[in-house]
C-alpha positions as a printed Julia matrix, in Angstrom:
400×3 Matrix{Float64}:
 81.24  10.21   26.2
 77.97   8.51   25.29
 76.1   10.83   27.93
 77.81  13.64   26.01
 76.8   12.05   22.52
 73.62  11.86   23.61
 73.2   15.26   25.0
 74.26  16.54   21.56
 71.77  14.6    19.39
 69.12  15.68   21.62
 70.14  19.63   21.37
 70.62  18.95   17.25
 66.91  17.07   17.25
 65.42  19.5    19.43
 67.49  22.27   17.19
 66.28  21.03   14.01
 62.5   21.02   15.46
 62.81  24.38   16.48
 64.32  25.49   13.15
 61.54  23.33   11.12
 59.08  25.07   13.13
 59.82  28.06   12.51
 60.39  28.01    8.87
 57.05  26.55    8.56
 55.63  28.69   11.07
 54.06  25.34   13.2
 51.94  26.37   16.24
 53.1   26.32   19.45
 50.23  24.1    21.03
 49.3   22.44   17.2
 47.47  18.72   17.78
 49.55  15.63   17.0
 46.27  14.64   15.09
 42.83  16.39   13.99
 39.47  14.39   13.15
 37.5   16.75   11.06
 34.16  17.32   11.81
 31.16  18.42   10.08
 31.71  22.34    9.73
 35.16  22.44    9.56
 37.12  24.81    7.16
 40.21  23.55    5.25
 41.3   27.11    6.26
 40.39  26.55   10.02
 42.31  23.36    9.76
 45.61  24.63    8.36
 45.07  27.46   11.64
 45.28  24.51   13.91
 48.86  23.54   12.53
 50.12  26.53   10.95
 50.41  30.28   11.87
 50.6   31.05    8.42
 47.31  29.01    7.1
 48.63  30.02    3.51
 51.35  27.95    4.08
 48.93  24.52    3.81
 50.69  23.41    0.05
 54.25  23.44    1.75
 53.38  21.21    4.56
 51.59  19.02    2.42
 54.31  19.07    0.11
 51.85  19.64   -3.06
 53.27  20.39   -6.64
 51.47  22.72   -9.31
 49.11  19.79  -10.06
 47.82  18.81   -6.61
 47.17  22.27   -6.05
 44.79  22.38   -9.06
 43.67  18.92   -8.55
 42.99  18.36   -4.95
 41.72  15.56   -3.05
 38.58  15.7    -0.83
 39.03  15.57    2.87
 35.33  14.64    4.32
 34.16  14.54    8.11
 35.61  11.54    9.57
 38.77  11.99    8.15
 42.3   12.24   10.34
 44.96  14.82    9.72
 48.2   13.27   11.39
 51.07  15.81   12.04
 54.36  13.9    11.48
 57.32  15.23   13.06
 59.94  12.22   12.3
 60.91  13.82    9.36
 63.57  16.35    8.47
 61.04  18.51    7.71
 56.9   18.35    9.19
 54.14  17.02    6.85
 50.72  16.43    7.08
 49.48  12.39    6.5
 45.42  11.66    5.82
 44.26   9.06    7.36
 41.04   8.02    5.92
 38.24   5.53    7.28
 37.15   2.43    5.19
 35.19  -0.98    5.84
 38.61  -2.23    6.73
 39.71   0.65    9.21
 41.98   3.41    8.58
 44.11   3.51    5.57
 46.89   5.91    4.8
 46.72   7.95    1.61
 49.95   8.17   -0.2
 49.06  11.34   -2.2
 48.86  14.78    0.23
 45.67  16.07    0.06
 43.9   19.52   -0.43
 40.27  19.86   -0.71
 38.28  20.45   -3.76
 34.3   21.72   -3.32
 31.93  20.65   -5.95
 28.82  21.36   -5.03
 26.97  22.71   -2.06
 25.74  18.98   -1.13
 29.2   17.45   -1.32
 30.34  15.83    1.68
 33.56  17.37    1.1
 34.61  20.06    3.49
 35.08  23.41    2.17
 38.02  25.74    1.66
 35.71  28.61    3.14
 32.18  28.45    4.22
 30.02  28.6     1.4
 28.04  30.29    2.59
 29.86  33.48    1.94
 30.72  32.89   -1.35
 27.79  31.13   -2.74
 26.18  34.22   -4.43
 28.98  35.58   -5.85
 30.28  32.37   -7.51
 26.69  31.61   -9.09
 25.6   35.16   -9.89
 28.05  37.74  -11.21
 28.71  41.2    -9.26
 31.39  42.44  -11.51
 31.42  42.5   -15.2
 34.59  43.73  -17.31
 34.16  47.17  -19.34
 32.53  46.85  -22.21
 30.71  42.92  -21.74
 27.4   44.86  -21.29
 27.47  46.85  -24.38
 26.49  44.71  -26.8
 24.28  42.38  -24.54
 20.71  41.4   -24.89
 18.48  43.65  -22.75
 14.88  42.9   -22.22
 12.26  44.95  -24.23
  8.7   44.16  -22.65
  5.72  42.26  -23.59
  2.71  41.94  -25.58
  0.56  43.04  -22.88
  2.77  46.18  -22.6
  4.3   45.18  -18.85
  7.29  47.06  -17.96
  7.81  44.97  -14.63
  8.29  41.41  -14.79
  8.61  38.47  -11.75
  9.07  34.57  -12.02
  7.41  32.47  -14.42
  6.67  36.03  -16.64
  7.35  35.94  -20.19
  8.64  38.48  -21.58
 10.85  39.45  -25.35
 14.7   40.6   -25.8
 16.8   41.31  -28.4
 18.99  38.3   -30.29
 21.59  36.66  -28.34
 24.07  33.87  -29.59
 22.53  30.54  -30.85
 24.2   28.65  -28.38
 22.71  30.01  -24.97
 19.94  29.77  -23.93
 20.18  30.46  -19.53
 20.57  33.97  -18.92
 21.56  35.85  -15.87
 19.38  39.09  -15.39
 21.4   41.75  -14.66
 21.57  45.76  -14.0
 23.99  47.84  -14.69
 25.73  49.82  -11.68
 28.5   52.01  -10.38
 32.25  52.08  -12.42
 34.43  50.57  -10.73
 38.02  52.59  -11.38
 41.57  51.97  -10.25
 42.26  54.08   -7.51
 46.02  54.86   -8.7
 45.64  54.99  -12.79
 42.22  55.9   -13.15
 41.86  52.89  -15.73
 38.3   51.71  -16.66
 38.22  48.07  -15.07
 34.48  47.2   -14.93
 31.23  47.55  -13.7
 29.49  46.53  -10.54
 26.33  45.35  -11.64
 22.76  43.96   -9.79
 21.97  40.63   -9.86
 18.0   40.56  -10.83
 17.28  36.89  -11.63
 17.47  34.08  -14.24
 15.96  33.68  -17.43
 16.08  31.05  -20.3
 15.22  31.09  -23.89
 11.9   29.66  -25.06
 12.01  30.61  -28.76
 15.48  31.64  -30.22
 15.52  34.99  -32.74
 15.46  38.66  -32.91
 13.84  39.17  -30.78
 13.87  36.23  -28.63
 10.91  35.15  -26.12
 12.67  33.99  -22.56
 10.49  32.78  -19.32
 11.87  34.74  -16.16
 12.52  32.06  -13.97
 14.06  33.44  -10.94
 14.2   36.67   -9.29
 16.43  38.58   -6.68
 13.95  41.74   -7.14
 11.62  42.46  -10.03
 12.85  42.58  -13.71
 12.86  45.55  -15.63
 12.59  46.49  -18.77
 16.05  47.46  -20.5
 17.71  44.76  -17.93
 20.69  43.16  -19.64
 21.46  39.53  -20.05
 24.55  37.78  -19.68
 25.07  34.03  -20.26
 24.18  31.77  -17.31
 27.36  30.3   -14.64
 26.3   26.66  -16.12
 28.36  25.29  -12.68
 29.22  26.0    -8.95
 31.95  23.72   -9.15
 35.16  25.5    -8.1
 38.38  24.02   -5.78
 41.94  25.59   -4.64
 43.7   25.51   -1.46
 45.34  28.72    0.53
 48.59  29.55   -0.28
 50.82  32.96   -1.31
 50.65  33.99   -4.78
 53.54  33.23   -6.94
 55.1   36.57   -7.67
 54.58  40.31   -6.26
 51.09  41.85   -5.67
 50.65  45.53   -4.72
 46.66  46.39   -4.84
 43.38  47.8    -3.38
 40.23  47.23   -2.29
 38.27  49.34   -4.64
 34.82  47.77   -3.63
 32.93  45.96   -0.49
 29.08  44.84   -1.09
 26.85  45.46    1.65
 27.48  49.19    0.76
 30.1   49.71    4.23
 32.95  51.71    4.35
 34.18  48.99    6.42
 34.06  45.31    6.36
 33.94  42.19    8.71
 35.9   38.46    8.59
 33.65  36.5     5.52
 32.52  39.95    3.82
 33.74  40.01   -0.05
 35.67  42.87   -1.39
 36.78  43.56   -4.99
 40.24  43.92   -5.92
 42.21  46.0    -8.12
 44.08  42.89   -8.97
 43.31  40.08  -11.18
 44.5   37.16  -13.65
 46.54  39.59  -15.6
 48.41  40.71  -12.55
 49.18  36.85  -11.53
 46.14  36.03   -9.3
 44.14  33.12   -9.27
 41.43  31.61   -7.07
 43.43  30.48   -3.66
 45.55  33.24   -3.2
 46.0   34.82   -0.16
 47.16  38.47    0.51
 47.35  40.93    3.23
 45.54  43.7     4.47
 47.1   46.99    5.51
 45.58  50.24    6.25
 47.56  53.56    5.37
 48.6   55.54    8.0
 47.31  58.51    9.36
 49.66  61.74    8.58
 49.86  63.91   11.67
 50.24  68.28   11.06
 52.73  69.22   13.84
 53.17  72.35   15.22
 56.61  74.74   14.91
 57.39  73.97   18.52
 56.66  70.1    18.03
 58.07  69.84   15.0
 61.89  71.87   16.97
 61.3   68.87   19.44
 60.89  66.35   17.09
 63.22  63.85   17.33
 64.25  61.51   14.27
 64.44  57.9    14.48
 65.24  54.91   12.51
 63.54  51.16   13.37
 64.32  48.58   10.86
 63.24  44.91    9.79
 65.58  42.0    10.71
 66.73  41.3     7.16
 69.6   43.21    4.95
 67.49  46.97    3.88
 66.89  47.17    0.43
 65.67  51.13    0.99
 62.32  50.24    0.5
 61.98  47.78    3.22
 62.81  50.65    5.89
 60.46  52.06    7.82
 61.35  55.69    9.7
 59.53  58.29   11.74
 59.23  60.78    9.61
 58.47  58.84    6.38
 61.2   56.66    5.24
 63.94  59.81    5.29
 67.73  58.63    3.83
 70.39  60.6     3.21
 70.27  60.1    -0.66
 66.62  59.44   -1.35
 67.43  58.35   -4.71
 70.07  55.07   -3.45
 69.68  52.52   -1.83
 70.2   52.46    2.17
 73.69  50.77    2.43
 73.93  48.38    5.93
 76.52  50.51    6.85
 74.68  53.89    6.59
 72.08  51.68    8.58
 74.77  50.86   11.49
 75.49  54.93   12.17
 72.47  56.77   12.52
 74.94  59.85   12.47
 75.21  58.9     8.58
 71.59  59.3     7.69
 70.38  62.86    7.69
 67.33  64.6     7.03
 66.87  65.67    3.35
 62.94  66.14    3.19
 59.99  63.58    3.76
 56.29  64.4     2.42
 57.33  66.53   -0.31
 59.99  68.33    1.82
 56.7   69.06    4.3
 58.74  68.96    8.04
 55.26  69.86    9.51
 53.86  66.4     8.78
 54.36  62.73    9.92
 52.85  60.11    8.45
 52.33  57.19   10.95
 53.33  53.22    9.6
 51.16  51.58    7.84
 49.1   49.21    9.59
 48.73  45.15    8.79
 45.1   44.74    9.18
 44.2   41.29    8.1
 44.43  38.54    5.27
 41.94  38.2     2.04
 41.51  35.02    0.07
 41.14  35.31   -3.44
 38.22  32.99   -4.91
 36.94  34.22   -8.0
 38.99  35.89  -10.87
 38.43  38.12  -13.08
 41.27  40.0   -15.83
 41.42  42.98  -13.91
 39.42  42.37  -10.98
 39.17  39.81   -8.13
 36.71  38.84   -5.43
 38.19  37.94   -1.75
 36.7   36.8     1.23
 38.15  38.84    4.47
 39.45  35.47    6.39
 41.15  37.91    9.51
 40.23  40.98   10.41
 42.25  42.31   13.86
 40.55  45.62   12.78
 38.01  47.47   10.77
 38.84  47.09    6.72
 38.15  50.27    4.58
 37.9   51.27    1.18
 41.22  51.63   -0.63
 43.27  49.61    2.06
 46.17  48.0     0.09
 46.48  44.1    -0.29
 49.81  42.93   -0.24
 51.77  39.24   -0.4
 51.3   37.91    3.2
């Protein structure tokens, strides 16, 4: 009997691991323990554990707060996996005079600055530039900005340490970002004004205040011109989240990639469709999928086609169902009932692609992940963190 007993609690342990696992989504072959090192990622950390690194707040067990607030995990530092729980958790073990100490409070990571021992959420590399010097403006901040209007001496061109005039700007700044205007940037489905991509030129600060005020050029991306606008100065790189899945339901595009591709790489930023009014904020993660190609058949193809239905693992909602020729139900305008699910026979073809029977479209494909990391009210910036393929222009971002 106690053979027996035993063989039970070991099938209910190894059971409950299994389960635990796979609600968390632990890796297969994830460490018992990681030291960080110099270089490591908070995201390339949470891959080690997780299969879902978005998931890093759950296995932490962090509220609201801790996600805002993080602690700092530096080089040196041990990540302990502990399994004795109902559920897996993450400890810190952190080095002192006195040896290793356990810290009570989960961690995340928080990035100050660029000479912080901290590790980062993402390199910073990547993101640097686009946290210090803005890329995107909202519609309308440029129209009533101060532009630059020239110089005694008549210049038209201006580099660092030039002096130069512009028209009045508030009293209270005096650091100015240089900036040129550039291309709209327009949502791809409503055709709504959400900004501007503009150039970063240089810096600038205010020697003598009025209108017009005198300002010393005192950095430079490419040469200032006259009519350049000014924006108040980013007075801090100081910025901290940790991955994890946005709170409610996002449904966007990626309206916008710099480097000027078509296509972009893992650590390339894109601009969103999506910002703080639609529920994002810095942290976020969301995935990529590319649209599928729709495929003309011919007559003879399209006599041989033959319908059929594949389906997720949970209950169908309708909209959850994927089919071969474009999500086809019997009553497009109902809901797919489980039982209209179970006979094929029940679900007929009423029309797909605007009652087109001479196209296909082909399933969308899941691309990669994007990180959110700097917000705007309409817009976003992400960082591609996984790319398993090329990422285009007007992809959709989705929840992971």
């Amino acid at each position: 009997m106690r053979k027996l007993l035993s063989a039970l609690t070991l099938s209910v342990l190894a059971l409950s691991a299994s389960v635990w696992a796979e609600d968390l989504g632990i890796q297969e072959n994830a460490p018992d323990r990681h030291v960080v090192v110099k270089g490591d990622t908070l995201w390339d950390i949470s891959g080690k554990f997780l299969t879902q690194p978005w998931r890093w707040p759950e296995i932490w067990q962090l509220n609201k707060e801790s996600i805002k607030n993080p602690h700092w995990i530096y080089p040196g530092d041990i990540i302990v996996l502990d399994r004795s729980g109902a559920q897996p958790r993450l400890r810190l073990l952190k080095g002192d005079a006195h040896g290793l100490s356990t810290v009570k409070l989960s961690p995340g990571v928080r990035e100050e600055r660029i000479e912080s021992g901290a590790i980062p959420t993402i390199p910073i590399s990547a993101i640097h530039a686009f946290l210090t010097q803005p890329r995107v403006v909202s519609a309308g901040a440029l129209d009533s900005a101060p532009f630059i209007l020239g110089s005694n001496d008549e210049r038209v061109i201006f580099a660092r340490g030039d002096e130069a005039y512009a028209t009045g700007g508030p009293a209270d700044v005096s650091r100015w970002n240089i900036l040129r205007p550039g291309k709209a940037l327009n949502d791809p489905e409503s055709g709504e004004l959400l900004g501007y991509e503009v150039e970063y030129i240089g810096d600038a600060r205010t020697l003598s205040p009025g209108a017009p005020q005198k300002i010393l050029i005192t950095r430079t991306a490419q040469e200032a011109l006259a009519k350049d606008k000014l924006l108040a100065a980013v007075e801090t790189d100081t910025f901290e989240y940790v991955p994890r899945a946005p709170e409610s339901s996002v449904n966007g595009r990626i309206i916008s990639a710099y480097g000027g591709l078509t296509d972009s790489a893992r650590f390339q930023t894109v601009v969103l469709n999506r910002g703080s009014s639609h529920g994002l904020a810095p942290g976020h993660v969301l995935a990529i999928y590319h649209t599928g190609s729709t495929v003309k058949l011919s007559r003879d193809e399209q006599e041989k086609m033959t319908w059929l239905a594949s389906r997720n693992s949970s209950v169908p909602d309708g909209g959850a169902w994927l089919y071969s020729d474009v999500r086809c139900l019997k009553d497009a305008s109902s809901k797919l009932t489980y039982d209209q699910a179970a006979d094929l026979k029940a679900v007929t073809r009423v029309g797909c692609l605007e009652h087109d029977e001479s196209k296909v479209k082909l399933p969308d494909a899941r691309t990669g992940l994007v990180m959110i990391y700097r917000v705007f009210d309409k817009v976003s910036y992400a960082l591609v963190m996984q790319s398993d393929g090329p990422v285009f222009l007007l992809d959709t971002v989705k929840n992971p």
